[in-house]
BAFI-3210 file (N, C-alpha, C; in Angstrom, 3 decimals, decimal comma, padded with zeros to 6 digits):
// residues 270
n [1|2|3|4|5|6|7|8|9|10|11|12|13|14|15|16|17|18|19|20|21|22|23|24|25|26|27|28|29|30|31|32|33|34|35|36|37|38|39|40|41|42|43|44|45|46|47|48|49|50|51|52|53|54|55|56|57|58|59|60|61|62|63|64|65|66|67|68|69|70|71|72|73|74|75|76|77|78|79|80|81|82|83|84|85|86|87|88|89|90|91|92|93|94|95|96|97|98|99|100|101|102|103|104|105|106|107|108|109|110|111|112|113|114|115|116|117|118|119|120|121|122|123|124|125|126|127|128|129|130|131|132|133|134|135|136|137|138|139|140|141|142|143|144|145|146|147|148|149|150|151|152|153|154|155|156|157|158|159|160|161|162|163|164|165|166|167|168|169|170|171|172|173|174|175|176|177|178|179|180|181|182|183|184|185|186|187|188|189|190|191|192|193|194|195|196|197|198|199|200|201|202|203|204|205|206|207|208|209|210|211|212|213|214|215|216|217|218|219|220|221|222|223|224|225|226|227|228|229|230|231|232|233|234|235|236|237|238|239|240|241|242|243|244|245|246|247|248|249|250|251|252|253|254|255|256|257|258|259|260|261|262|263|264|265|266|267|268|269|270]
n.u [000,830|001,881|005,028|007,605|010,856|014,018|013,747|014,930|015,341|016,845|016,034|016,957|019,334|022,790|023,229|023,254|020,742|020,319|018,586|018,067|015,584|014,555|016,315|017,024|015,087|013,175|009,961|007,242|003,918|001,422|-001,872|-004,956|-003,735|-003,296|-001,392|000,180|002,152|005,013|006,814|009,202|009,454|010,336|010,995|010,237|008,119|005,983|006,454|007,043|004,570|004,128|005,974|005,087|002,468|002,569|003,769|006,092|008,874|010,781|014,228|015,848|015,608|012,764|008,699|006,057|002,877|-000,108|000,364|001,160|004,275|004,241|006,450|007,141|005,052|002,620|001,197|-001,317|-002,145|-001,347|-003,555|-005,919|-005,596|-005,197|-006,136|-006,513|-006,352|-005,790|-003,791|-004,808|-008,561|-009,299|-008,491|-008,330|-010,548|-013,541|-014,521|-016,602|-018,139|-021,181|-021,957|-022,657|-022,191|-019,381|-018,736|-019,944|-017,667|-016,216|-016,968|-016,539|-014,182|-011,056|-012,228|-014,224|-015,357|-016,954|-020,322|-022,845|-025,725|-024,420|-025,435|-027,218|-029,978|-029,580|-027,020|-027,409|-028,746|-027,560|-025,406|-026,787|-027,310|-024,664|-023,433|-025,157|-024,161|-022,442|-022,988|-023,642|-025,279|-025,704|-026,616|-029,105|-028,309|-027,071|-027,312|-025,640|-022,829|-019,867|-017,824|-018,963|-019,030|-017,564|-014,930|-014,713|-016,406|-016,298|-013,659|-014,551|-016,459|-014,268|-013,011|-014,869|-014,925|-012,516|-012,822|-014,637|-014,307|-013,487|-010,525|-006,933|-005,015|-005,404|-003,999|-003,665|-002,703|-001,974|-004,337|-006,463|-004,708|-005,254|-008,044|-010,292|-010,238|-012,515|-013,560|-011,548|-011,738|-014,053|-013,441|-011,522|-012,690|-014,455|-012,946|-011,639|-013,625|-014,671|-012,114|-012,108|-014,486|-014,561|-012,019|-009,555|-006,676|-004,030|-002,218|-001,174|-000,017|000,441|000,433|-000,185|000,505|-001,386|-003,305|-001,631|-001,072|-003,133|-004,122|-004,928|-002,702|000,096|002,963|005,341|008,028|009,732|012,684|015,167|014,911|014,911|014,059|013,251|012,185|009,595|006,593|004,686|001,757|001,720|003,509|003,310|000,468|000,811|001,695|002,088|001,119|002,973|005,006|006,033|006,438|008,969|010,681|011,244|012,012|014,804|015,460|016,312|018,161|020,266|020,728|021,755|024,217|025,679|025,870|027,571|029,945|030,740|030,930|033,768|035,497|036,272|037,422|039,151|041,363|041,733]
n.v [-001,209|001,519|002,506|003,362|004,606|005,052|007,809|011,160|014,278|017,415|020,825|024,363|023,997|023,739|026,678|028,120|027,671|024,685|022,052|018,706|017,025|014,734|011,623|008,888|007,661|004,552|003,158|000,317|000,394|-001,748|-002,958|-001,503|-001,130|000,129|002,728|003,991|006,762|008,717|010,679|012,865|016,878|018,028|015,019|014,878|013,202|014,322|015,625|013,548|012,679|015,138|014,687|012,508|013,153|015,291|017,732|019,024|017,960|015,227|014,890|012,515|009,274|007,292|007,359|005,425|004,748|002,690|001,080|003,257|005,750|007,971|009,560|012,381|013,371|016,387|017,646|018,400|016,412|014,192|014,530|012,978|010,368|010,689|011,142|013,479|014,983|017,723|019,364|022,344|022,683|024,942|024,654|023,026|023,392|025,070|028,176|030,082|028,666|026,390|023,766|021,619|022,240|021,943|019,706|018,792|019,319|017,786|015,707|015,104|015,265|014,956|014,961|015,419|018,695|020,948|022,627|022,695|021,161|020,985|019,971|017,192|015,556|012,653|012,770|014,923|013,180|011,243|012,539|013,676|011,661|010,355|012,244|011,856|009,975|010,428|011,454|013,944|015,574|017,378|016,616|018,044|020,746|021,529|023,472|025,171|027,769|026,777|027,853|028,537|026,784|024,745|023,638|020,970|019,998|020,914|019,983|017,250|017,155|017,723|015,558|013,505|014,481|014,253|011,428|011,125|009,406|007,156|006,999|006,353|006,375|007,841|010,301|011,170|013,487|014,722|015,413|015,716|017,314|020,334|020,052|020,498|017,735|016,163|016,773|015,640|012,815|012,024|012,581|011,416|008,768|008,935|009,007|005,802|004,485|005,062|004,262|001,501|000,517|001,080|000,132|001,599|002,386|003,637|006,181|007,941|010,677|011,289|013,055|012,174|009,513|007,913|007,567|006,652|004,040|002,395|002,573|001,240|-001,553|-000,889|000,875|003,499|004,925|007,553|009,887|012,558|012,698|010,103|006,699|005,029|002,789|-000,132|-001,131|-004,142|-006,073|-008,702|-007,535|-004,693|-004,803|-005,255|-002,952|-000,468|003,197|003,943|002,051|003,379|006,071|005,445|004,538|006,803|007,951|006,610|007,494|009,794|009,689|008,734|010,479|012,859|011,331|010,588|014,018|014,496|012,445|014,373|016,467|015,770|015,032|016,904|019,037|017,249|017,650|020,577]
n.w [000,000|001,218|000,360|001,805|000,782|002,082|002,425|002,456|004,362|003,821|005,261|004,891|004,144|004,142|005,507|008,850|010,468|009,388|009,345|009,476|008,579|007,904|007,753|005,612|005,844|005,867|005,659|004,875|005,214|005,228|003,610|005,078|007,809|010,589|011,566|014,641|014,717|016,975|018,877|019,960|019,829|016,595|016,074|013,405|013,120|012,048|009,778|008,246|007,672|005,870|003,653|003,070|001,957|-000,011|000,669|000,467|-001,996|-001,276|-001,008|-001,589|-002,612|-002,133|-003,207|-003,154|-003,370|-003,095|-005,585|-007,144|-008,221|-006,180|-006,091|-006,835|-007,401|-007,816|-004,291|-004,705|-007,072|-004,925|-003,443|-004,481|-003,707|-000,879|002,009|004,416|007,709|009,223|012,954|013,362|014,152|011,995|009,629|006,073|005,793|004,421|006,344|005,701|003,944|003,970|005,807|004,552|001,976|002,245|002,724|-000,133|-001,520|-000,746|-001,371|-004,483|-004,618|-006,618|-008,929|-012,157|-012,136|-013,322|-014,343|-012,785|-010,183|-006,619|-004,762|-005,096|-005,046|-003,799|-003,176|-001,052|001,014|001,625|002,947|005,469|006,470|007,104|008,812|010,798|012,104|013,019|015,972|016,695|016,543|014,481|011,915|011,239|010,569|008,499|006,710|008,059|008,833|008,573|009,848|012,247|013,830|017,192|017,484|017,997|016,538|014,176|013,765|013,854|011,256|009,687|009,187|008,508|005,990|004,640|004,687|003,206|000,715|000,999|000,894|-000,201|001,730|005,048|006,779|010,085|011,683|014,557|015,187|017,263|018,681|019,707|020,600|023,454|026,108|026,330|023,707|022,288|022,609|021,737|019,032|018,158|019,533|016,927|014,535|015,435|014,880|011,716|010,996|011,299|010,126|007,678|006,576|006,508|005,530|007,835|009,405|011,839|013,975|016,888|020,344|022,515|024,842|025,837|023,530|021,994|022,881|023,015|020,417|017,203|014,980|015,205|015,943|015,289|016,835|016,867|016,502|015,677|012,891|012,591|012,170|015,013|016,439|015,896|016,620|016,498|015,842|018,352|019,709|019,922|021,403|023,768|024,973|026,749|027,908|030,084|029,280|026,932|027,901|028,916|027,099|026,271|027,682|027,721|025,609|026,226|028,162|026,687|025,280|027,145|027,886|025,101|025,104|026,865|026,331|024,492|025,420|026,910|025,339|023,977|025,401|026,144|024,242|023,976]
ca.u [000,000|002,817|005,882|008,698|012,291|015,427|013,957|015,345|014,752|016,860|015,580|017,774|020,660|024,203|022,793|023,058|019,176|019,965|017,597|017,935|014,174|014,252|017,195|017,257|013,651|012,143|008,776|005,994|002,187|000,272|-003,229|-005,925|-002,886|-003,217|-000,062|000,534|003,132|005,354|008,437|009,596|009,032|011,381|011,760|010,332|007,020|004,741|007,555|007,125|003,402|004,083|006,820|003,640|001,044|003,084|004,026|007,735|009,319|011,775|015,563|016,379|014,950|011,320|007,402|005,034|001,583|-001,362|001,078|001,873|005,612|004,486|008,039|007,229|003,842|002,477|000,710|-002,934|-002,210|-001,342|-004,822|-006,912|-005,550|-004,763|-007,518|-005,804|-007,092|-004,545|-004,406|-005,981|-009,652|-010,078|-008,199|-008,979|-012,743|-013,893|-015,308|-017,836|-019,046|-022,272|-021,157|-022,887|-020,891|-017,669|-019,253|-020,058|-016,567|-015,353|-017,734|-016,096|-012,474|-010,305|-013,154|-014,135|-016,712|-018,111|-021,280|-024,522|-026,155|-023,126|-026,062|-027,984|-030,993|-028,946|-025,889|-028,098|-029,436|-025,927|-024,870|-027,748|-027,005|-023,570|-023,582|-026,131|-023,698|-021,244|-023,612|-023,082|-026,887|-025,482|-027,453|-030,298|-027,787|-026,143|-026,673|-024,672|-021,569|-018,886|-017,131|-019,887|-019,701|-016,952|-013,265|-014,777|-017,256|-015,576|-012,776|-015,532|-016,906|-013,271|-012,525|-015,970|-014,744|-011,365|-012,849|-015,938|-014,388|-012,549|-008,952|-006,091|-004,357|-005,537|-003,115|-004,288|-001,867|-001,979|-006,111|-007,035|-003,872|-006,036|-009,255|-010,611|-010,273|-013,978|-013,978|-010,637|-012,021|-015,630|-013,085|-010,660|-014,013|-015,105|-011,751|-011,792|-014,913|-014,445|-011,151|-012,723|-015,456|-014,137|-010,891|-008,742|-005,016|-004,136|-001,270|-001,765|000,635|-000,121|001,581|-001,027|000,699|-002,830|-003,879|-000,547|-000,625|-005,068|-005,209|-003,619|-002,170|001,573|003,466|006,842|008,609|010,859|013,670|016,103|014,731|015,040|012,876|014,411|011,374|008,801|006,602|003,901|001,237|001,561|004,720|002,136|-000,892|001,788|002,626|001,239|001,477|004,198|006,520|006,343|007,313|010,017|011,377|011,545|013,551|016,138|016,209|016,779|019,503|021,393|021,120|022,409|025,657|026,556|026,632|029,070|031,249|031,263|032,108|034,550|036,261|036,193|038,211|040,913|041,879|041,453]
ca.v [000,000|002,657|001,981|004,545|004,026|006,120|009,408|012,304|015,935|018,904|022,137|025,107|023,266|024,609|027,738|027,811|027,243|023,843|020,894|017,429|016,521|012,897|010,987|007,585|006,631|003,587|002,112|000,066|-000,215|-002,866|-002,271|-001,883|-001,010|001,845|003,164|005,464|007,446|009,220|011,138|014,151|017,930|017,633|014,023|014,603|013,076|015,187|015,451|012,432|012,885|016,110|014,248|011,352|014,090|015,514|019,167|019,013|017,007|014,886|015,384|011,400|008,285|007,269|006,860|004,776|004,647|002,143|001,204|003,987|006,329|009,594|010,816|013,624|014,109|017,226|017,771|018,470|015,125|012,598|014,439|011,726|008,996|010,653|011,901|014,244|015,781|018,654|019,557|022,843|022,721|025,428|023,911|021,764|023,829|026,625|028,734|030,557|027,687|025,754|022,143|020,699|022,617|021,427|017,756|018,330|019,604|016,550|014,257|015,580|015,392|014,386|014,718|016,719|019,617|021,309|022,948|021,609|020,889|019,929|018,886|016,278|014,829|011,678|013,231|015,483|012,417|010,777|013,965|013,600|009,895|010,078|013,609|011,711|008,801|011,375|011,494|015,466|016,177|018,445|016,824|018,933|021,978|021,276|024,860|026,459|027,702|026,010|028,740|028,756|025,595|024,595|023,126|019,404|019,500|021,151|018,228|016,241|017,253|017,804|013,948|012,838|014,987|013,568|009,612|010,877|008,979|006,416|007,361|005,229|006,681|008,727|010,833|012,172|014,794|015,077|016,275|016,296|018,230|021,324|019,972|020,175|016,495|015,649|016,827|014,852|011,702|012,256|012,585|009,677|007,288|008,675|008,132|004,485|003,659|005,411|003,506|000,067|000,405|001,281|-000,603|002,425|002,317|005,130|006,692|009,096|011,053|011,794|013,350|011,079|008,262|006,749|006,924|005,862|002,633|002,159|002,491|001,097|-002,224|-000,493|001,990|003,723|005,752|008,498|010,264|013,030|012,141|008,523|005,831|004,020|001,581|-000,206|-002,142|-004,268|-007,387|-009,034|-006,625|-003,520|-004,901|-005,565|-001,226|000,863|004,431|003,783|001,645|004,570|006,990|004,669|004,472|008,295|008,241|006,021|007,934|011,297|009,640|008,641|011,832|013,258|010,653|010,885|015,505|014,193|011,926|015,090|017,746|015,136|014,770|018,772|019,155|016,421|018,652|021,922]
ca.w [000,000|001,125|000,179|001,808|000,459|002,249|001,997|002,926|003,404|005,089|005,440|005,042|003,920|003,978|006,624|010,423|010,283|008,865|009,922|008,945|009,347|007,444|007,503|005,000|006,636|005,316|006,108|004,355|005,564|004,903|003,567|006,339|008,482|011,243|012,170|015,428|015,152|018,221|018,649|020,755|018,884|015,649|015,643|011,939|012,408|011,056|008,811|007,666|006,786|004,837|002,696|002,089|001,600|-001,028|000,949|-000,555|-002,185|-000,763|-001,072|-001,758|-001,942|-003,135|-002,226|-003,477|-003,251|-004,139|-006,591|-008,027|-007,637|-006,244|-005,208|-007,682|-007,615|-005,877|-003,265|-005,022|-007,432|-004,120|-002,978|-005,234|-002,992|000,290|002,989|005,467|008,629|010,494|014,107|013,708|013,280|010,962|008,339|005,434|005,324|004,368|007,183|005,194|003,408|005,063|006,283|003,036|000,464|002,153|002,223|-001,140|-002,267|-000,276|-002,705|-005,739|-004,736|-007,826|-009,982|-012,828|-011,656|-014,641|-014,221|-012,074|-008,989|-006,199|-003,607|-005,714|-003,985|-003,160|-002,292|000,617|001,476|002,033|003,825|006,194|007,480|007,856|009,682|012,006|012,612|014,354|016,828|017,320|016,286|013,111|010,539|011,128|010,802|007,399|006,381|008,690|008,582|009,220|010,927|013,211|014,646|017,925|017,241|018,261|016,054|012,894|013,421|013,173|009,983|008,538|009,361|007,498|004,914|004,587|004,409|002,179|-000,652|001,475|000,145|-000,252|002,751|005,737|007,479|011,005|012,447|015,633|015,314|018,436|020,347|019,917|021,461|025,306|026,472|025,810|022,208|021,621|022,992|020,751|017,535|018,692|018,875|015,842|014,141|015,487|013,846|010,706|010,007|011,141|009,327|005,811|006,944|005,810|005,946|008,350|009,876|013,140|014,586|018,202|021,379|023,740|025,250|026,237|022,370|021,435|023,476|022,876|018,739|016,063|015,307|015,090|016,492|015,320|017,294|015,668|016,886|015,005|011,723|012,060|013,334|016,245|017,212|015,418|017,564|015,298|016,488|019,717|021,028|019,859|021,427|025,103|025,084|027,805|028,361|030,938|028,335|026,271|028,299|029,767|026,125|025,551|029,332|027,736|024,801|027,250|028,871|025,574|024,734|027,641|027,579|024,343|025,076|027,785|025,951|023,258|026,326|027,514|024,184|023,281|026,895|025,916|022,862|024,457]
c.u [000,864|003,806|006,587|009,893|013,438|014,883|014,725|015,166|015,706|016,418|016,517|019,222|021,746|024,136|023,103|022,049|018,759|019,435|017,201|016,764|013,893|015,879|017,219|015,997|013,033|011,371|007,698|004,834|001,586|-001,018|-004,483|-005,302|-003,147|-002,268|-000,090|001,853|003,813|006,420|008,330|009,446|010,485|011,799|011,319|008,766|005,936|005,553|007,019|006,231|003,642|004,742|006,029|002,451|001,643|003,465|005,278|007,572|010,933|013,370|016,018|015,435|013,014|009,649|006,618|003,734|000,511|-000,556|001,834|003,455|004,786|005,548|007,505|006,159|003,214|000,890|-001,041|-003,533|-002,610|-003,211|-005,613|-006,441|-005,381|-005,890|-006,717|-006,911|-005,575|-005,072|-004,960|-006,964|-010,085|-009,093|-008,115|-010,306|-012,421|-014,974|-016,785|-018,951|-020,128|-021,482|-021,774|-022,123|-019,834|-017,660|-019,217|-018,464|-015,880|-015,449|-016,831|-014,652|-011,924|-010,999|-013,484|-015,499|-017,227|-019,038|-022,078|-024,674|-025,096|-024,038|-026,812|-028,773|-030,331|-027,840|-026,233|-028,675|-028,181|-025,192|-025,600|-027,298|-025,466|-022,870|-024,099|-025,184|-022,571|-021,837|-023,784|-024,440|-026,736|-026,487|-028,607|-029,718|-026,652|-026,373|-026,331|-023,111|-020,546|-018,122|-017,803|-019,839|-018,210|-016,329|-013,643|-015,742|-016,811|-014,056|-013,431|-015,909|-015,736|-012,933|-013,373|-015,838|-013,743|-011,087|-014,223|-015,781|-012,979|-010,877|-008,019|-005,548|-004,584|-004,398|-003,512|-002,747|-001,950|-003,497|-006,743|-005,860|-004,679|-007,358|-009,328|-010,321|-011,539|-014,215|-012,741|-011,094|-013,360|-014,586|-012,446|-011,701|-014,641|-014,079|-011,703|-012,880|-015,037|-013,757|-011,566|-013,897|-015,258|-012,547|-009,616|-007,139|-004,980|-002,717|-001,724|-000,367|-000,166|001,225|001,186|-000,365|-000,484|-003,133|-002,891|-000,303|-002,161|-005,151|-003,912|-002,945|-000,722|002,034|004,897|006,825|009,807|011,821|015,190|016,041|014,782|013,765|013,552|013,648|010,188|008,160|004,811|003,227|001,356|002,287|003,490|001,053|-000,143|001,566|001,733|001,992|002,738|005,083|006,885|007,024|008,799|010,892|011,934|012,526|014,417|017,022|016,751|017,986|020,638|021,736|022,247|024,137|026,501|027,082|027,759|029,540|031,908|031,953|033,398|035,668|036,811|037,749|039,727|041,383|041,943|043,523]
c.v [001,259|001,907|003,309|004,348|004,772|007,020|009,979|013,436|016,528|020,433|023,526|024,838|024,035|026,343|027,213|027,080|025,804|022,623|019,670|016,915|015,085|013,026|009,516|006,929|005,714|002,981|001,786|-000,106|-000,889|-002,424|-002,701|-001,180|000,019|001,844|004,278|005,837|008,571|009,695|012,365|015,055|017,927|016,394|013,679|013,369|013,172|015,647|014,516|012,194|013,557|015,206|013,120|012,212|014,681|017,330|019,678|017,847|016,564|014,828|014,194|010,786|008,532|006,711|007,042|004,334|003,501|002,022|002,386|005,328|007,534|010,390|012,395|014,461|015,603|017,062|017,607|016,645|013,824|013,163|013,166|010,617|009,381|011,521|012,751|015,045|016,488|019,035|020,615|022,761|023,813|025,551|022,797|022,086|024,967|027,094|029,234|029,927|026,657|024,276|021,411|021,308|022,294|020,156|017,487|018,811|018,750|015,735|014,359|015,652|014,788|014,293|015,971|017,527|019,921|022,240|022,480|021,423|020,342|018,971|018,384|015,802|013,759|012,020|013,970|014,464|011,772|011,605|013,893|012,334|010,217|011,429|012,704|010,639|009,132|011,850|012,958|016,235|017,533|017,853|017,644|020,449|021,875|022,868|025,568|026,596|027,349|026,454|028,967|027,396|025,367|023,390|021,436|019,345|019,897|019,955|017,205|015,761|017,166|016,141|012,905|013,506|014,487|012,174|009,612|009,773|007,763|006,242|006,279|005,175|007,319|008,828|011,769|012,846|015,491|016,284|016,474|016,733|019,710|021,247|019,661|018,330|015,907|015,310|015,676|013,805|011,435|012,015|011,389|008,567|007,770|008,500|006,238|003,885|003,775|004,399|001,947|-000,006|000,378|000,529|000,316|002,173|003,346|005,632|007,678|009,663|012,263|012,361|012,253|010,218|007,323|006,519|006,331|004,283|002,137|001,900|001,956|-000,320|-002,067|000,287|002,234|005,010|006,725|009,486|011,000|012,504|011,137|007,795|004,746|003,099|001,493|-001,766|-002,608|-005,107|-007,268|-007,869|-005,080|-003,733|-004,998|-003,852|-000,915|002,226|004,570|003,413|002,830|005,407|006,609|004,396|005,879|008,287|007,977|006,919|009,174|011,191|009,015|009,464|012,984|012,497|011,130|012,725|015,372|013,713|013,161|016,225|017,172|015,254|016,352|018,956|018,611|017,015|019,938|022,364]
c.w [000,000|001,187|000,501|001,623|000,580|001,849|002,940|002,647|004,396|004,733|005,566|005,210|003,531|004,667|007,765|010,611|009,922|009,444|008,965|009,201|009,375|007,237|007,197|005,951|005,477|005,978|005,182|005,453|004,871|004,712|004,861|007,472|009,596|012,103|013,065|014,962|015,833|017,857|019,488|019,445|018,226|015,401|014,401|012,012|011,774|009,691|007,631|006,852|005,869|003,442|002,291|000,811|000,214|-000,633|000,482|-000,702|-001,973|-001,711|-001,965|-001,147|-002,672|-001,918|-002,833|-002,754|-003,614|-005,443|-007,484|-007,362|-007,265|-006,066|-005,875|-008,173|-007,341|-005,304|-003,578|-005,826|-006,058|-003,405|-003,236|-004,603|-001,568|000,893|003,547|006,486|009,417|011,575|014,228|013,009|012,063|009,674|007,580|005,345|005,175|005,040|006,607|004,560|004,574|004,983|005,003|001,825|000,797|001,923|001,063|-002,301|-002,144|-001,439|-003,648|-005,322|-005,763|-009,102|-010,972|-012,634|-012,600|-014,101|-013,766|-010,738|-008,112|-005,444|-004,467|-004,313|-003,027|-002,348|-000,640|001,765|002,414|003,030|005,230|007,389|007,816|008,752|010,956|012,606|013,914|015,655|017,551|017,226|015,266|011,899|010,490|010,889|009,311|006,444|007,139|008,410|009,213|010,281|012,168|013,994|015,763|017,210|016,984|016,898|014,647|012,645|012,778|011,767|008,946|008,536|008,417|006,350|004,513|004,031|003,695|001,000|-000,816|000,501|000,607|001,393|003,575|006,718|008,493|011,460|013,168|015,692|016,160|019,314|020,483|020,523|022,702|024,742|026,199|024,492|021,759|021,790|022,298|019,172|017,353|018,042|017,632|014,493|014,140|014,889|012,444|010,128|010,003|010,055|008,021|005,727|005,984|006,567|006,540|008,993|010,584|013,581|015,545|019,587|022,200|023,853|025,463|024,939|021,569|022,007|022,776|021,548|018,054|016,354|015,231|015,095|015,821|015,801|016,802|016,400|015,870|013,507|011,423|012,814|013,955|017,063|016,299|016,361|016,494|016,230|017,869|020,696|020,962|021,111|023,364|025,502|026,054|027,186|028,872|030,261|027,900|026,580|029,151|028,220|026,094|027,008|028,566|026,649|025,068|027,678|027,749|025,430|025,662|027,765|026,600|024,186|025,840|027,206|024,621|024,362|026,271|026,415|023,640|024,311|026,825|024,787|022,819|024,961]
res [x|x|x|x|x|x|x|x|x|x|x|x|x|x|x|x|x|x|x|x|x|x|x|x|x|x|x|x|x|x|x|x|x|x|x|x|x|x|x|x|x|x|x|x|x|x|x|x|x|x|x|x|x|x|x|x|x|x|x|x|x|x|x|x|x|x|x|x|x|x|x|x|x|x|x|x|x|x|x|x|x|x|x|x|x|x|x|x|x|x|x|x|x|x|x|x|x|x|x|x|x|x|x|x|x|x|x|x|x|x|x|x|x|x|x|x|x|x|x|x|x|x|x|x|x|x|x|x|x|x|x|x|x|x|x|x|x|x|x|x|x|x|x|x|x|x|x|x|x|x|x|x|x|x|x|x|x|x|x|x|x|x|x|x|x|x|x|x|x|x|x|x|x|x|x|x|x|x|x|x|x|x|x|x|x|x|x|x|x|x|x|x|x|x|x|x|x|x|x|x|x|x|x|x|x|x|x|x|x|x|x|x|x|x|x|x|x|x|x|x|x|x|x|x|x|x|x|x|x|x|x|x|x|x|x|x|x|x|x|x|x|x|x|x|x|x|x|x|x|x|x|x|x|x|x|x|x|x|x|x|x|x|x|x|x|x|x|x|x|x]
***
């Protein structure tokens, strides 16, 4: 399904400013697959999405799709196979638009528009039921505007907009670090049902240790542009909260060692 092969990207290369974000990362997903993925701020996993999603294009190295190469696609092309939801809610919609014209811009993703009716009888109809399934009591409110509606509930709608047209690949990004605890835990379970239900390949990147241990049959952990743990099946389904953060310790105290063996070494040459 995804195929990632040694990419790489740095950012402001040959500057002070310069930031190795991907370094020679490879990973495949399996179709159906839902991948958490974790890492401290910069370890390049939201990174990692962008360089799927098609936001640059990567430095080195290749990524395949549903068969096909996108290394080189952009960003609007890998649309027609990739869903996306970002962590803030008011992007990925258009505020001004009523929650059925963004539904119905969803419908029509990759497709050719033309001229004519976007809400078709059926399509409002379709709009209706699966509004009601989110349990948020919006289908009765499908002309309002989007901008009008609270953070949990515009996630909401951007997430059923995202898997309107069950896409090859959904990429959550960290979508609920901007919501109260209530609303994140309303988008979460409606995430988890979404992807079971249409059995979408998915990839998440979360800060949550609790939804990082709870979803997903496979976790990688990422670190300085690389990925330094992939925990799949039975060892996945073992993880707490607590492992987790008992991994990121160890990787705290590497970190701190190896700045000492670099003071230490600076000192003997001084």
């Amino acid at each position: 399904m995804l195929e990632v092969a040694n990419i790489s990207k740095t950012f402001s290369a040959g500057t002070p400013n310069e930031v190795r974000a991907l370094q020679q990362v490879s990973l495949t997903v399996d179709p159906g697959s839902f991948v958490i993925v974790i890492g401290t701020n910069g370890s390049g996993k939201s990174t990692l999405l962008n360089a799927v999603a098609g936001g640059f294009f990567v430095d080195a190295g290749s990524i395949r799709l549903a068969g096909h190469d996108v290394t080189r696609w952009p960003e609007h092309r890998r649309a027609t196979l990739v869903g996306r939801v970002f962590q803030n809610p008011f992007s990925g919609t258009a505020p001004d638009m009523s929650i059925a014209e963004n539904l119905a811009l969803a419908a029509r993703r990759g497709c050719w528009r033309g001229l004519g009716w976007a809400l078709r009888r059926d399509l409002a109809d379709a709009m209706h039921e699966r509004v009601r399934r989110l349990g948020l009591g919006l289908e009765n409110r499908l002309d309002n505007a989007m901008g009008t509606l609270s953070g949990g509930q515009r996630q909401a709608i951007t997430l059923l907009m995202a898997t309107w047209l069950k896409p090859q690949l959904l990429l959550l990004d960290e979508h609920t670090a901007a919501l109260d605890p209530k609303s994140a835990d309303q988008v979460i379970r409606m995430s988890e049902e979404i992807v079971a239900r249409d059995q979408l390949t998915t990839m998440m990147v979360t800060h949550s240790m609790q939804q990082a241990a709870n979803l997903g049959d496979r976790l990688v952990m990422m670190h300085r542009g690389r990925i330094i743990h992939d925990f799949l099946g039975a060892e996945k389904r073992r993880l707490r909260a607590d492992d987790l953060l008992a991994r990121f310790e160890e990787v705290r105290r590497g970190e701190q060692l190896d700045e000492s063996a670099a003071e230490m070494l600076r000192r003997a040459y001084v």
